[in-house]
C-alpha positions in Angstrom: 69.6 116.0 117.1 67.4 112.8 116.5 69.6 109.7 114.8 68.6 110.3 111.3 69.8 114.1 111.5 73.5 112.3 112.5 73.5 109.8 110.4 72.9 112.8 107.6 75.7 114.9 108.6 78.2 112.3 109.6 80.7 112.5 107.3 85.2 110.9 107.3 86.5 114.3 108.2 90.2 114.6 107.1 90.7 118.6 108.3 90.9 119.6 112.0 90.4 122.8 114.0 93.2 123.4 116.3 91.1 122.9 119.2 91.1 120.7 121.9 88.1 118.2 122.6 86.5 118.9 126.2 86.8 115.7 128.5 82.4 115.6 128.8 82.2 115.1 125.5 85.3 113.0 125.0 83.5 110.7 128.0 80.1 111.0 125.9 81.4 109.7 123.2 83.2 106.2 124.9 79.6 105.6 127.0 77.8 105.5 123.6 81.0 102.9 122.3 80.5 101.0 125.7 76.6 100.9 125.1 76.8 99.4 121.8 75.6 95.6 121.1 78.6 92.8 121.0 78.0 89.1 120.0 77.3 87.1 123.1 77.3 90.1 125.1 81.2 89.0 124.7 82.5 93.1 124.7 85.8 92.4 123.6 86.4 96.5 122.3 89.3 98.1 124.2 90.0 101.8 123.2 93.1 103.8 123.4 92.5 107.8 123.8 95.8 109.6 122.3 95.9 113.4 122.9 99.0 113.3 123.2 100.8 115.8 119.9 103.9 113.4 119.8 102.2 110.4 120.0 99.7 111.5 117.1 102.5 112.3 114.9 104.2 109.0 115.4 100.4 107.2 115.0 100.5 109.8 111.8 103.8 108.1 109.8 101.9 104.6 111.2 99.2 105.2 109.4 100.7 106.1 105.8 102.1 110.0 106.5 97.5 110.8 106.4 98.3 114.7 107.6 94.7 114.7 109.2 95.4 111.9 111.6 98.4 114.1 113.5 96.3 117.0 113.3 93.2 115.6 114.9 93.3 116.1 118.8 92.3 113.0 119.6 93.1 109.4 118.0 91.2 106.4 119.4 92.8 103.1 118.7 89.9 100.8 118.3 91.5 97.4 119.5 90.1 94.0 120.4 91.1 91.5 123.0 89.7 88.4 121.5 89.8 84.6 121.5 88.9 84.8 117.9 85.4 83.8 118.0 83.6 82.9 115.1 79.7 83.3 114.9 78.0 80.6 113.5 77.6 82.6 110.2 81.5 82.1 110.4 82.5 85.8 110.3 84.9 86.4 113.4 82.9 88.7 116.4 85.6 91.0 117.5 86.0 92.7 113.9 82.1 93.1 114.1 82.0 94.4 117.3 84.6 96.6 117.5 83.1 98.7 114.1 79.6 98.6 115.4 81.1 100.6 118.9 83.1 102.5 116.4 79.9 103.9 114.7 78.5 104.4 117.6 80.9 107.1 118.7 80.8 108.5 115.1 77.3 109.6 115.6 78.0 111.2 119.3 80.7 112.6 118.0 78.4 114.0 115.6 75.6 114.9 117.9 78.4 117.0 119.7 79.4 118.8 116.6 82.9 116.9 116.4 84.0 115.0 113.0 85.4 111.8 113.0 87.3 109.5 109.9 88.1 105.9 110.1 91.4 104.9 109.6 92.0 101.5 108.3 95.2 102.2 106.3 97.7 101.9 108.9 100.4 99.5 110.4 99.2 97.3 112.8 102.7 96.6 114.1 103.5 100.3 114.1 100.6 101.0 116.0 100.9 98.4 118.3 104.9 99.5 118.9 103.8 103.4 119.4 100.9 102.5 122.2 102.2 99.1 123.9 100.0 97.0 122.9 100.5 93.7 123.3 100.4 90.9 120.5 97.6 89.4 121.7 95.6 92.5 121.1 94.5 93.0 117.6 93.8 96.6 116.4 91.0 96.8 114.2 90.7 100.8 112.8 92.3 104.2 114.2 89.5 107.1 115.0 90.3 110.6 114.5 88.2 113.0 116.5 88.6 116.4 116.6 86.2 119.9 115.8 85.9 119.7 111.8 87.7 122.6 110.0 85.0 122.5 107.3 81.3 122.0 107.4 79.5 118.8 106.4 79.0 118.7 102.9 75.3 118.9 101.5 76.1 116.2 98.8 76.7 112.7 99.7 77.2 110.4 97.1 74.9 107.5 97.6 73.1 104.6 95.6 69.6 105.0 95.6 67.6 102.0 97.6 66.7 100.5 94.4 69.9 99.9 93.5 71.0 98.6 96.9 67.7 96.5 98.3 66.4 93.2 97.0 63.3 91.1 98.4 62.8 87.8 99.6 66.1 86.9 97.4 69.0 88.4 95.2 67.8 90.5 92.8 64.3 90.8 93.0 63.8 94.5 93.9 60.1 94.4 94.0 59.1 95.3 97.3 
């Protein structure tokens, strides 16, 4: 599958086959997360692998009773261990970062025919209670993986380009 074909079929899937994920692919997935670009080289993604059933259905009520995240075989708290850099644009890197790595494993996950959703509606504190994680460490977004229970859908709802891309300035779409 080339990276268009992914990006295509990658779609937040919230239903789950009852089926465990095989370690190779789990391990493919985290190299691609490891590979991906960081500001200053600076890295500062740490993951969390939960296969745990207990543990998912306690990261389940943590992140707002979502049924799909307790069913997915594996949850992957996304977490940074940052000194709260700021680029010089002034947006913080670990945020960045850690959602760029996040998207990476999206796509493997997709190239390996598993589904994936992002999770941002959660309780940090919850989270960080369930796994151990210390205060320090900030967890930026949950990732369900699992085998998807439905195909990808054929229809994504999209803006077209021109409704999306301006040219040498804000809104002049003539390209």
């Amino acid at each position: 599958m080339d990276v268009m074909e992914a990006i295509k079929r990658r779609y937040s899937v919230r239903s789950y086959q009852d089926r465990a994920v095989e370690k190779e692919k789990l391990n493919s997935i985290l190299e691609a997360a490891r590979l991906a670009p960081s500001a200053s080289n600076r890295q500062e993604w740490r993951f969390i692998v939960v296969q745990d059933k207990n543990t998912r259905q306690r990261l389940m009520k943590a992140a707002k009773n979502q049924a799909f995240v307790g069913q997915a075989p594996v949850v992957i708290a996304c977490c940074a261990q940052t000194d709260n850099h700021k680029m010089t644009c002034g947006q913080l890197c670990y945020s960045i970062d850690v959602a760029i790595a996040i998207e990476h494993m999206a796509l493997k996950a997709t190239e390996e025919e598993l589904g994936t959703c992002w999770i941002g509606a959660f309780y940090e504190d919850q989270v960080k209670e369930i796994l151990g994680i210390p205060k320090d460490i900030r967890v930026v977004e949950l990732l369900a993986l699992g085998y998807p229970d439905k195909p990808c859908p054929s229809h994504k709802d999209r803006l077209s380009l021109v409704e999306i891309v301006m040219y040498e300035g804000w809104r002049n779409k003539n390209g």
